[in-house]
MOPAC internal coordinates of N, CA, C and O (Angstrom, degrees):
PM7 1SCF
backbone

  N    0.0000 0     0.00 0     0.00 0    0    0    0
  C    1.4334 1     0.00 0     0.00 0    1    0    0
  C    1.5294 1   108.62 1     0.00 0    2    1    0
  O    1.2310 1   119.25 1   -27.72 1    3    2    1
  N    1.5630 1   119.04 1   152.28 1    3    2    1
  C    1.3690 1   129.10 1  -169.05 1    5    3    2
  C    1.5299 1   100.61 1  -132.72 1    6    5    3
  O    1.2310 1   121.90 1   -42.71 1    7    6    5
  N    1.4171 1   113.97 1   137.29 1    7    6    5
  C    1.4869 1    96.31 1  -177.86 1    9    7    6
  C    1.5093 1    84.28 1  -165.07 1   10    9    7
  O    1.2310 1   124.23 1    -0.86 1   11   10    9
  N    1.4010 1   109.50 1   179.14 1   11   10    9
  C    1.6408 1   142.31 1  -178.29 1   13   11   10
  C    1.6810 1   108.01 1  -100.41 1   14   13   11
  O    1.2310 1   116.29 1   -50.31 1   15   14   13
  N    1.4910 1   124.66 1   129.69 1   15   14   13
  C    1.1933 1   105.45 1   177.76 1   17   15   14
  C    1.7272 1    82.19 1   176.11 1   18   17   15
  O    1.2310 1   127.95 1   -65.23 1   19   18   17
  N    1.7669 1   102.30 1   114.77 1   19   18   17
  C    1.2790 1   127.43 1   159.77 1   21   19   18
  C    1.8860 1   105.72 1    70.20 1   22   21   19
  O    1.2310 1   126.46 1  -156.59 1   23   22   21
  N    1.4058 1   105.18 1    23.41 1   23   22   21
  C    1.7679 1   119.47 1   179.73 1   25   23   22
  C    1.3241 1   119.48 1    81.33 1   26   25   23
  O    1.2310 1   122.46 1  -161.00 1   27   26   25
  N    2.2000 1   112.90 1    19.00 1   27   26   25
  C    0.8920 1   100.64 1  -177.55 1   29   27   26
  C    1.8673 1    81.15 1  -133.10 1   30   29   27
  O    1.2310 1   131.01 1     4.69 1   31   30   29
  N    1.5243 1    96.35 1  -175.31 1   31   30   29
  C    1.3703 1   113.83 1  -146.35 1   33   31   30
  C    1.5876 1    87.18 1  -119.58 1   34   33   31
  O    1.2310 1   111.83 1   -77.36 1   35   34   33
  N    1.5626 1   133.00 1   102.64 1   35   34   33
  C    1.4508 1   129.12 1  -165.47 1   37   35   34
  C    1.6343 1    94.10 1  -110.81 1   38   37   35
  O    1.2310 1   127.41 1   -42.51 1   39   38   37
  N    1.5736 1   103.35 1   137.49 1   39   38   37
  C    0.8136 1   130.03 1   166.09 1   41   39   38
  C    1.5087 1   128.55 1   -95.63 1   42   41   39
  O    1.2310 1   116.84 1   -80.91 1   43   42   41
  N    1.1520 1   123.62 1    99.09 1   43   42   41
  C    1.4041 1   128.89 1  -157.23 1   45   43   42
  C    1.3137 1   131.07 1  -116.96 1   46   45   43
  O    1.2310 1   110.11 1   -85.28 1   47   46   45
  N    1.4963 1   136.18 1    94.72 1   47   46   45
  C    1.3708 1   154.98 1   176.61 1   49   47   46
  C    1.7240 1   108.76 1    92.35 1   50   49   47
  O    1.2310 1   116.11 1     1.82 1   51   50   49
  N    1.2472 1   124.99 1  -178.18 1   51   50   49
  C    1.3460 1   107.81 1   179.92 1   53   51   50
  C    0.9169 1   148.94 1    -1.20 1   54   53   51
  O    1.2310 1    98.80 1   -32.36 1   55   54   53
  N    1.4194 1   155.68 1   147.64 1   55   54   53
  C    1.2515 1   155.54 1   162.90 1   57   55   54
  C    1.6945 1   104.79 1  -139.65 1   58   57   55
  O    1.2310 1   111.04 1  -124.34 1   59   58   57
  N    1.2775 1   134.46 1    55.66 1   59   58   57
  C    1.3084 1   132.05 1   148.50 1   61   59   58
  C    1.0403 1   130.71 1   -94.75 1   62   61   59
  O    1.2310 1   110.43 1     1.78 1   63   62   61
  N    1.2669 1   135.60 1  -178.22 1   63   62   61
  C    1.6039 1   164.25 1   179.42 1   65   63   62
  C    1.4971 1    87.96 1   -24.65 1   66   65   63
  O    1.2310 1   118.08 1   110.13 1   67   66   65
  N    1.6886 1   121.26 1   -69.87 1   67   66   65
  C    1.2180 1   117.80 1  -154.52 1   69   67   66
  C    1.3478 1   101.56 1   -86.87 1   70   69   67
  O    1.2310 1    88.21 1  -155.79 1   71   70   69
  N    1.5883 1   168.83 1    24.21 1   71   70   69
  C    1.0445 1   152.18 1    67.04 1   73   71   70
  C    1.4157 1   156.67 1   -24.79 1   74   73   71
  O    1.2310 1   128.28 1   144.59 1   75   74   73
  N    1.4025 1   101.66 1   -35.41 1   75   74   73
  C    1.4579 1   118.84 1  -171.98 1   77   75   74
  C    1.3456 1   110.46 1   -54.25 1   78   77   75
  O    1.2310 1   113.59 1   124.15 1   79   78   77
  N    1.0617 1   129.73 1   -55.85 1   79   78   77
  C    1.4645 1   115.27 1   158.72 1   81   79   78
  C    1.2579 1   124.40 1   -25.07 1   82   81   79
  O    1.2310 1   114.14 1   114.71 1   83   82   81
  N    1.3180 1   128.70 1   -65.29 1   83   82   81
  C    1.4165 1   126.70 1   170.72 1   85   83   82
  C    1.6083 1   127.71 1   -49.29 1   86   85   83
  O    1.2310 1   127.04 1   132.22 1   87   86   85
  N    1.4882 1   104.07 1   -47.78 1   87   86   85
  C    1.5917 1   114.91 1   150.92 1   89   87   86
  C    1.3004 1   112.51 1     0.07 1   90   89   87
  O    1.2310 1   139.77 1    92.24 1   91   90   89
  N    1.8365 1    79.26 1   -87.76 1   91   90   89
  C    1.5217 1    90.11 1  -159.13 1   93   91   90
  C    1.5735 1   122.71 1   -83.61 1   94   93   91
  O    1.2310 1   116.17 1   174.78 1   95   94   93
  N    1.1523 1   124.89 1    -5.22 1   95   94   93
  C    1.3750 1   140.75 1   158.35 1   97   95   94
  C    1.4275 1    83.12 1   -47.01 1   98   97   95
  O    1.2310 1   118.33 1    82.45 1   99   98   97
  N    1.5044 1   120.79 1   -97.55 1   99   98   97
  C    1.2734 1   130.74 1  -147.49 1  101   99   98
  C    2.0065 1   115.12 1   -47.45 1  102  101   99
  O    1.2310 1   127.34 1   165.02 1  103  102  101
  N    1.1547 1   103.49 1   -14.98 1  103  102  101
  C    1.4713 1   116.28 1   178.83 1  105  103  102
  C    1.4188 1    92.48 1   -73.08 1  106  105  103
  O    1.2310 1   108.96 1    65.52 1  107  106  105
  N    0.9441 1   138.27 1  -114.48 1  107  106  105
  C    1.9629 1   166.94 1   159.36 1  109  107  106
  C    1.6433 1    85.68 1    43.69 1  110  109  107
  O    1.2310 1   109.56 1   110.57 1  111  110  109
  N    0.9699 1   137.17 1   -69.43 1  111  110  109
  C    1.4130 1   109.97 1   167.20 1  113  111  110
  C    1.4414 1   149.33 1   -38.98 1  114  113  111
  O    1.2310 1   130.17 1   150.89 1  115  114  113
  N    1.1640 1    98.00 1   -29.11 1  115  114  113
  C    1.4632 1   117.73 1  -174.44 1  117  115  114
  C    1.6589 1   112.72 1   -78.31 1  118  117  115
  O    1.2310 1   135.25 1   152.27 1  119  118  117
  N    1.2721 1    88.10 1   -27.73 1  119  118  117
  C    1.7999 1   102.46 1   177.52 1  121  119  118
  C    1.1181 1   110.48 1   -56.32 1  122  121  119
  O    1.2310 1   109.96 1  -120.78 1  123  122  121
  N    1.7618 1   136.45 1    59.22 1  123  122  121
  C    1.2036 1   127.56 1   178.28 1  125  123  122
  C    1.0846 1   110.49 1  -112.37 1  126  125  123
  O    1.2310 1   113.62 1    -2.25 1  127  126  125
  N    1.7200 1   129.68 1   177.75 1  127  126  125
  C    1.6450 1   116.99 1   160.88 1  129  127  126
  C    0.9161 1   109.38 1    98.05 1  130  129  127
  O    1.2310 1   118.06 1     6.82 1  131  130  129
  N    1.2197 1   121.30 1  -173.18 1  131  130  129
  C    1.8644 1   140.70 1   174.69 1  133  131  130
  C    1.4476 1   102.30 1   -67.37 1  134  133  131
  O    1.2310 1   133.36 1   104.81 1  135  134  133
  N    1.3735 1    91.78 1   -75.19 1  135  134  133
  C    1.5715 1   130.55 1  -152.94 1  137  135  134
  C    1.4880 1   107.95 1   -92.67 1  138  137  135
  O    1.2310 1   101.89 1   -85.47 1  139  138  137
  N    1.1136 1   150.67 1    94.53 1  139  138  137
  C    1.3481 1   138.59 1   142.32 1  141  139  138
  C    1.3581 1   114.40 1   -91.51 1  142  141  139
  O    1.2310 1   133.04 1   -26.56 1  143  142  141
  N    1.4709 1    92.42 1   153.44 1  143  142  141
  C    1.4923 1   114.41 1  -162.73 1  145  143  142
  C    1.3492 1   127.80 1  -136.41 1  146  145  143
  O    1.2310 1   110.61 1  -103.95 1  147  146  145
  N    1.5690 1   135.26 1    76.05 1  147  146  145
  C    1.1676 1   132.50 1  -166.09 1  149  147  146
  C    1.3282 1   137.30 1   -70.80 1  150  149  147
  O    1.2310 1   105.89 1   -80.18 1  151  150  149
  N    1.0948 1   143.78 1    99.82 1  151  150  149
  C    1.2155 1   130.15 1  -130.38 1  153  151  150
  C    1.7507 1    85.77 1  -115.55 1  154  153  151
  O    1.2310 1   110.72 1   -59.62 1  155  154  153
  N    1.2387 1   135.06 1   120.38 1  155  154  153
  C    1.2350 1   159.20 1   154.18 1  157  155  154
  C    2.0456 1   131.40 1   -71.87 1  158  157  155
  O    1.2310 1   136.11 1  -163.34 1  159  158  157
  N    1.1368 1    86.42 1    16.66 1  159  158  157
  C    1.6469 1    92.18 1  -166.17 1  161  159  158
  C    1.5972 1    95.75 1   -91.65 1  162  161  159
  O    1.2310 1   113.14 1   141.82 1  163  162  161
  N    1.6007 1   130.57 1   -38.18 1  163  162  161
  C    1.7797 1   108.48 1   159.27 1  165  163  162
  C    1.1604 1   129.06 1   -86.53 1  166  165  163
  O    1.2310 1   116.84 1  -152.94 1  167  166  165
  N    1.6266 1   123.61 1    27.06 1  167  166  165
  C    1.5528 1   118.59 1   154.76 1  169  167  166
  C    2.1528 1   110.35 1   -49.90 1  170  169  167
  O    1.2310 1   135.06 1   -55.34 1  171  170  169
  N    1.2058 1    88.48 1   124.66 1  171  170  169
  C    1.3532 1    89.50 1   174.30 1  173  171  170
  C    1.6764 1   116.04 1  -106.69 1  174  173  171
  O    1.2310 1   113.92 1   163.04 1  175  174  173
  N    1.2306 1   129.12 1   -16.96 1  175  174  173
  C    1.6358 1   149.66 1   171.79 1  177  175  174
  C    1.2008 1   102.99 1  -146.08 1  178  177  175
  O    1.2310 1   115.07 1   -38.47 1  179  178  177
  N    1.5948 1   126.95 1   141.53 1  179  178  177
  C    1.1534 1   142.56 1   113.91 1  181  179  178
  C    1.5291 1   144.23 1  -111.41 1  182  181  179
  O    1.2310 1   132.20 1    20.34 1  183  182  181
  N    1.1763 1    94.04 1  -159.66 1  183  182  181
  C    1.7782 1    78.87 1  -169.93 1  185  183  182
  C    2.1255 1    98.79 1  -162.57 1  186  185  183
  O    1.2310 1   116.35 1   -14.22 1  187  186  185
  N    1.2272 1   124.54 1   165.78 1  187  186  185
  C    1.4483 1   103.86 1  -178.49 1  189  187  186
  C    1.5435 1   109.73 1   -41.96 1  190  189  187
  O    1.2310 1   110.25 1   120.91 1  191  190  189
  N    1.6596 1   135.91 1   -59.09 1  191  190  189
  C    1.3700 1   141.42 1  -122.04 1  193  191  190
  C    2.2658 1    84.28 1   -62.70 1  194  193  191
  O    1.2310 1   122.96 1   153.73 1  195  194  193
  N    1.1938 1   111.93 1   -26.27 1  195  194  193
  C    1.3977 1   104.85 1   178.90 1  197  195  194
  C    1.2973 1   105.91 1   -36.20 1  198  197  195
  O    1.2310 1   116.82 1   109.45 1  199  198  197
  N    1.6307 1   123.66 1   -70.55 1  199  198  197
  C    1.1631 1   108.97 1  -165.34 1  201  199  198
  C    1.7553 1   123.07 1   -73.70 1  202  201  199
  O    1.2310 1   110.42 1  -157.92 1  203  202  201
  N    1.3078 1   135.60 1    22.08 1  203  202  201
  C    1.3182 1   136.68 1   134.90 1  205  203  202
  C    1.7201 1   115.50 1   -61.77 1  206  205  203
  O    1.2310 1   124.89 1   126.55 1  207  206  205
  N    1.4239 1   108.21 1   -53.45 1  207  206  205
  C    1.7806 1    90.97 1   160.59 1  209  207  206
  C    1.4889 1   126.41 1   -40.73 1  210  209  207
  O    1.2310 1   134.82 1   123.55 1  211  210  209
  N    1.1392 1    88.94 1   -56.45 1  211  210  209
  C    1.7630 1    94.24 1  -171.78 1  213  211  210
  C    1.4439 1    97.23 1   -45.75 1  214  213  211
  O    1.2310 1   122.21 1   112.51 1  215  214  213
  N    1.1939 1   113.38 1   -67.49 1  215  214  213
  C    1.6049 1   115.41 1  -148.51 1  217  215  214
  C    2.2064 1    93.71 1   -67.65 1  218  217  215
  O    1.2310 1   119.15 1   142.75 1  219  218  217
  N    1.4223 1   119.23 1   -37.25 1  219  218  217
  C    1.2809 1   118.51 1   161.60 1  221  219  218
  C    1.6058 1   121.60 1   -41.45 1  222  221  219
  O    1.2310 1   118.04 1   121.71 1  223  222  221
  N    0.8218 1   121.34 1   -58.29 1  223  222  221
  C    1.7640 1   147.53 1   150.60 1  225  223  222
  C    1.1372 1    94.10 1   -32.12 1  226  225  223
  O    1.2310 1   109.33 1    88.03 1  227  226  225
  N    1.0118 1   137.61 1   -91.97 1  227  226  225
  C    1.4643 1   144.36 1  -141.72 1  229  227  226
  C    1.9720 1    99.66 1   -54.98 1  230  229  227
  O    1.2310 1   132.40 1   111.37 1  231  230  229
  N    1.6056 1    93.65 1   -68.63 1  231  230  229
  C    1.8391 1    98.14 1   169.43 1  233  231  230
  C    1.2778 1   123.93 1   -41.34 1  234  233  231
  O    1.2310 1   123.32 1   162.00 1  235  234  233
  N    1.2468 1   111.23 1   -18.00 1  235  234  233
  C    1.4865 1   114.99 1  -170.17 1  237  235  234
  C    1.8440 1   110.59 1   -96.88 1  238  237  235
  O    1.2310 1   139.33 1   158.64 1  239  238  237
  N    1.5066 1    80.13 1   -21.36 1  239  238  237
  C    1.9452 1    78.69 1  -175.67 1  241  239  238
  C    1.6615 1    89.18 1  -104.38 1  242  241  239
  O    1.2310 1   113.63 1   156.07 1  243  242  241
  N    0.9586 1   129.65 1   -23.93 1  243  242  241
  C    1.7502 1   101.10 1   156.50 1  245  243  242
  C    1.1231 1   127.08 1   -52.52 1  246  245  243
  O    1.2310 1   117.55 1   157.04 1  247  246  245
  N    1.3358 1   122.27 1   -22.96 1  247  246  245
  C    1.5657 1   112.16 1  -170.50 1  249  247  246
  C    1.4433 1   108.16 1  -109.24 1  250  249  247
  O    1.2310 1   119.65 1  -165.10 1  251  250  249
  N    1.5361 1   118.28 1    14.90 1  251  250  249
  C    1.4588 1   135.13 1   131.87 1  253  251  250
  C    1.2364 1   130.69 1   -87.98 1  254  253  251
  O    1.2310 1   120.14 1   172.36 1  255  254  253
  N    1.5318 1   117.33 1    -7.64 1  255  254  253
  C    1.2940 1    99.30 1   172.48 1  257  255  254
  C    1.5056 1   109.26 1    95.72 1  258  257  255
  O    1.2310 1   122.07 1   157.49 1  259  258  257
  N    1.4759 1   113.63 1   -22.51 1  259  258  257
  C    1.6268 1   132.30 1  -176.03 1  261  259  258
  C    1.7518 1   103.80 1   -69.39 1  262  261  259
  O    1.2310 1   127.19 1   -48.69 1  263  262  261
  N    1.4366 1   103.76 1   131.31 1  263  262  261
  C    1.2235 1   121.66 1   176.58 1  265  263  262
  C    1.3435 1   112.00 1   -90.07 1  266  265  263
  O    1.2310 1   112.28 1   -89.69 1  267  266  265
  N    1.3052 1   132.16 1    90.31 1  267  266  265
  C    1.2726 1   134.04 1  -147.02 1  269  267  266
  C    1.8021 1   102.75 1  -100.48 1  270  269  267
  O    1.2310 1   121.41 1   -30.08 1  271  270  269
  N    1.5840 1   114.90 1   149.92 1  271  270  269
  C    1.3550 1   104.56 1  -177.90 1  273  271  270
  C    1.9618 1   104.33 1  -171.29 1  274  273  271
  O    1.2310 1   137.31 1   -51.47 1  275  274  273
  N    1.7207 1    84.07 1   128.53 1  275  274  273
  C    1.5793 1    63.80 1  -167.11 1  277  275  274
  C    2.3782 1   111.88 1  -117.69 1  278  277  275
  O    1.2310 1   135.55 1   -33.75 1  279  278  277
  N    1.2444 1    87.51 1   146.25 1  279  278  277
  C    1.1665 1    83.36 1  -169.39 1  281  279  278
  C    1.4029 1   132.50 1  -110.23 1  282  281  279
  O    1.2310 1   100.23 1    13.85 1  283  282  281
  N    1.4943 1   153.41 1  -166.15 1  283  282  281
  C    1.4563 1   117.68 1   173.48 1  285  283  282
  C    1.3905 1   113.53 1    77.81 1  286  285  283
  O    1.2310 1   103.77 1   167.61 1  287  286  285
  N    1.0072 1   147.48 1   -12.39 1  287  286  285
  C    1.5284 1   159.03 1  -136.00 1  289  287  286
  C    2.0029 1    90.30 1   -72.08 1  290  289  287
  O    1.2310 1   130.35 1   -66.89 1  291  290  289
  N    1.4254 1    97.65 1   113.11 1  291  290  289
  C    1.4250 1    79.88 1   150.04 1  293  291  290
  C    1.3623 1   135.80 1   -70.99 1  294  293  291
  O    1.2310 1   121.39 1    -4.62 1  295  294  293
  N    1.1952 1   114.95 1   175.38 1  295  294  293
  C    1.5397 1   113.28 1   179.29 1  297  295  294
  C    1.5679 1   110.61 1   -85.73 1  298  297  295
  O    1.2310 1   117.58 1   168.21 1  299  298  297
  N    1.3240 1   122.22 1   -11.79 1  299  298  297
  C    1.4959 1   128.41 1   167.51 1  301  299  298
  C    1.6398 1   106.47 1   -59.17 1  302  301  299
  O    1.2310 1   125.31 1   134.84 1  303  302  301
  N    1.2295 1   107.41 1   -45.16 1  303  302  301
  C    1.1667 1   117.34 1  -171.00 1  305  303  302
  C    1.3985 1   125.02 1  -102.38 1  306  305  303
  O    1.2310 1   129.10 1   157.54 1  307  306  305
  N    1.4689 1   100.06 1   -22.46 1  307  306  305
  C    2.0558 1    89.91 1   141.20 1  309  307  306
  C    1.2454 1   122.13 1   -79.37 1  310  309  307
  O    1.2310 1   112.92 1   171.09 1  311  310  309
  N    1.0997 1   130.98 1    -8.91 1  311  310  309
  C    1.5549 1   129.76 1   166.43 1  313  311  310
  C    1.3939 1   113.98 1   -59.34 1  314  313  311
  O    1.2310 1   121.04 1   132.69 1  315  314  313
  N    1.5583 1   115.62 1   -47.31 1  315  314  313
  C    1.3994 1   134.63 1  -164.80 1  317  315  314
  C    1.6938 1    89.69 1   -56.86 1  318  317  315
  O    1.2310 1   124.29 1   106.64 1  319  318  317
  N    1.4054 1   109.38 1   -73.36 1  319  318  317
  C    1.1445 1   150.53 1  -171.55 1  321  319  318
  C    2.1802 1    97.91 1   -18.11 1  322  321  319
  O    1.2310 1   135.09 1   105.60 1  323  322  321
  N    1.5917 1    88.41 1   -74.40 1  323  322  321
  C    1.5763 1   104.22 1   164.22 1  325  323  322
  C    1.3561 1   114.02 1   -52.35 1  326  325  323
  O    1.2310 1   119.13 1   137.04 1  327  326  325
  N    1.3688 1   119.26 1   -42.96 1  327  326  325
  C    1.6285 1   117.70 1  -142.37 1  329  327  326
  C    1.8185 1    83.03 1   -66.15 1  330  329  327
  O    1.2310 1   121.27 1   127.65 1  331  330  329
  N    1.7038 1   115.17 1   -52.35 1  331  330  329
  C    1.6321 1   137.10 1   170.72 1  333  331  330
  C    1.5460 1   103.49 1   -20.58 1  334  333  331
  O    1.2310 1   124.65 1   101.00 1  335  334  333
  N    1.7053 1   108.67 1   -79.00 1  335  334  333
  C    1.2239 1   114.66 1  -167.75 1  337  335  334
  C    1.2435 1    97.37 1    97.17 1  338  337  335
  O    1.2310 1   119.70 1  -115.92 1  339  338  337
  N    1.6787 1   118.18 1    64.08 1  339  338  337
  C    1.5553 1   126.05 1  -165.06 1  341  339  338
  C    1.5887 1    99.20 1  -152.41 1  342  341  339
  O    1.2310 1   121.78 1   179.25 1  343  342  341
  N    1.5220 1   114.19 1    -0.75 1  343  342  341
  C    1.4018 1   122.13 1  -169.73 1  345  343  342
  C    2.0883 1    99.32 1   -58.22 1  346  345  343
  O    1.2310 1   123.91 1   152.34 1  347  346  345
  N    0.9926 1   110.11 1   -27.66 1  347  346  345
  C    1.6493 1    99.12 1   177.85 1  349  347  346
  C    1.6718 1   100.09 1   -83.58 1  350  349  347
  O    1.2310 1   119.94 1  -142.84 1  351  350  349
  N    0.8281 1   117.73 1    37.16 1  351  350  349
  C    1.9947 1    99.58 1  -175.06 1  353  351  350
  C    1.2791 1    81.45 1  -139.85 1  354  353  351
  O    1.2310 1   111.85 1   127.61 1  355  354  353
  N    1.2865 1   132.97 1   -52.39 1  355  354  353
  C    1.4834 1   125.76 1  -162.91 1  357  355  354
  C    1.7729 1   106.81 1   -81.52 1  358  357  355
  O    1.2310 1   122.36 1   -78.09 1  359  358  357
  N    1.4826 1   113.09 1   101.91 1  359  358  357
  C    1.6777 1    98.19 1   170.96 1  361  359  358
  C    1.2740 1   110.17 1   -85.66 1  362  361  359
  O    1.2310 1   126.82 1   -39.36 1  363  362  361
  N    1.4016 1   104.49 1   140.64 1  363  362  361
  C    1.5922 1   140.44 1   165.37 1  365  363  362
  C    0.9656 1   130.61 1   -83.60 1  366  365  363
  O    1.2310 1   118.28 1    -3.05 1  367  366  365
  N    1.3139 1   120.89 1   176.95 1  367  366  365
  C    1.9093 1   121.88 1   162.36 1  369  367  366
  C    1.2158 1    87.68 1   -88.79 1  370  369  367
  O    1.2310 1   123.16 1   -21.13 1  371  370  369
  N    1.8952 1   111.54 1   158.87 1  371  370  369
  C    1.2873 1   118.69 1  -143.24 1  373  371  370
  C    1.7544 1    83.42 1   -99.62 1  374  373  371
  O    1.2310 1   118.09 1   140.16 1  375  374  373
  N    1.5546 1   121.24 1   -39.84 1  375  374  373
  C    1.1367 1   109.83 1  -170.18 1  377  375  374
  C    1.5299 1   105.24 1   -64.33 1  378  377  375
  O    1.2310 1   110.42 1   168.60 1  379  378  377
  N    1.1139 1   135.61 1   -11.40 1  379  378  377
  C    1.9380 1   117.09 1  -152.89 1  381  379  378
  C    1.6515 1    88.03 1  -103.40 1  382  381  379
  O    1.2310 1   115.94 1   176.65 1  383  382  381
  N    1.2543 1   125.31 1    -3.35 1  383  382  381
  C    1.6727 1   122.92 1   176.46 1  385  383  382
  C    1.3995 1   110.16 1   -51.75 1  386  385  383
  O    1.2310 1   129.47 1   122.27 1  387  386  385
  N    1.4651 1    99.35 1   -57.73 1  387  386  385
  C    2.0704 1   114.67 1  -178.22 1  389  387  386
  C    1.4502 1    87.83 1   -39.41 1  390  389  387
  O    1.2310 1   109.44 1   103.87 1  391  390  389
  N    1.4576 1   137.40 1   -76.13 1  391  390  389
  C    1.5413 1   145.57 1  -128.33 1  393  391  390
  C    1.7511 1    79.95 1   -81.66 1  394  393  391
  O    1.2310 1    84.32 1   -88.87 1  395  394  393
  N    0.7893 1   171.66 1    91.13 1  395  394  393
  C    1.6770 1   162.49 1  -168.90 1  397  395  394
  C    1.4430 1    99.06 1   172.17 1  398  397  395
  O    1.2310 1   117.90 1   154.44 1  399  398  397
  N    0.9549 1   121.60 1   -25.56 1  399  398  397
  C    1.9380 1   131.93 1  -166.58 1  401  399  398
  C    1.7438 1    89.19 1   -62.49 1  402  401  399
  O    1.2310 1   123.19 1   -69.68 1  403  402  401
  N    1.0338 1   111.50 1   110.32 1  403  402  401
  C    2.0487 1   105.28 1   151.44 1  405  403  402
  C    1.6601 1    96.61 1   -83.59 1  406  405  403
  O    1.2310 1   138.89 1   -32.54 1  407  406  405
  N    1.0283 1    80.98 1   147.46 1  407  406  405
  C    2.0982 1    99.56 1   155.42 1  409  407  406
  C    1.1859 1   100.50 1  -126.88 1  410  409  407
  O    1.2310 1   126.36 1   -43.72 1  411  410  409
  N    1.4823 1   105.37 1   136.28 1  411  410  409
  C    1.9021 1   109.75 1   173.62 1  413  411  410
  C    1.6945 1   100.13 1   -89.94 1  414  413  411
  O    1.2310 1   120.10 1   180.00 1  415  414  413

């Protein structure tokens, strides 16, 4: 589920293969404003297809003008994020970048 709540944009329970479509349907509205703000702290599963939202999301709040940014990031999904090599496309909160570093 995708919804509005306190000027941020909550992301709520799954985000895999068999949702993501709906996801991100249900986002594209929300993309209004200056500032959007995705807040990621009730993802409960993911899986890669997340980062096609993002980057869906992202196109969509350019062509509002929306400064899009997402925060909460699990670490599943900063992994993804790195594993990609997409860490400059996806903006973050500036502090949770440091915590994003893998060391092999």
């Amino acid at each position: 589920m995708v919804y509005l709540e306190d000027q941020k944009i909550i992301v709520q329970g799954p985000a895999t293969v068999d949702n993501i479509t709906a996801l991100t349907k249900q986002g594209f509205p929300l993309l209004t404003g200056a500032n959007c703000t995705v807040d990621l702290s009730q993802v409960t599963e993911v899986d890669s297809t997340i980062l096609s939202m993002f980057l869906e999301w992202l196109r969509a709040a350019r062509q509002t003008s929306c400064q899009i940014k997402f925060i909460n990031m699990p670490s599943s999904v900063a992994s993804l994020i790195q594993l990609y090599g997409i860490t400059e496309l996806i903006p973050t909160e500036k502090d949770s970048l440091e915590a994003w570093t893998i060391t092999s």
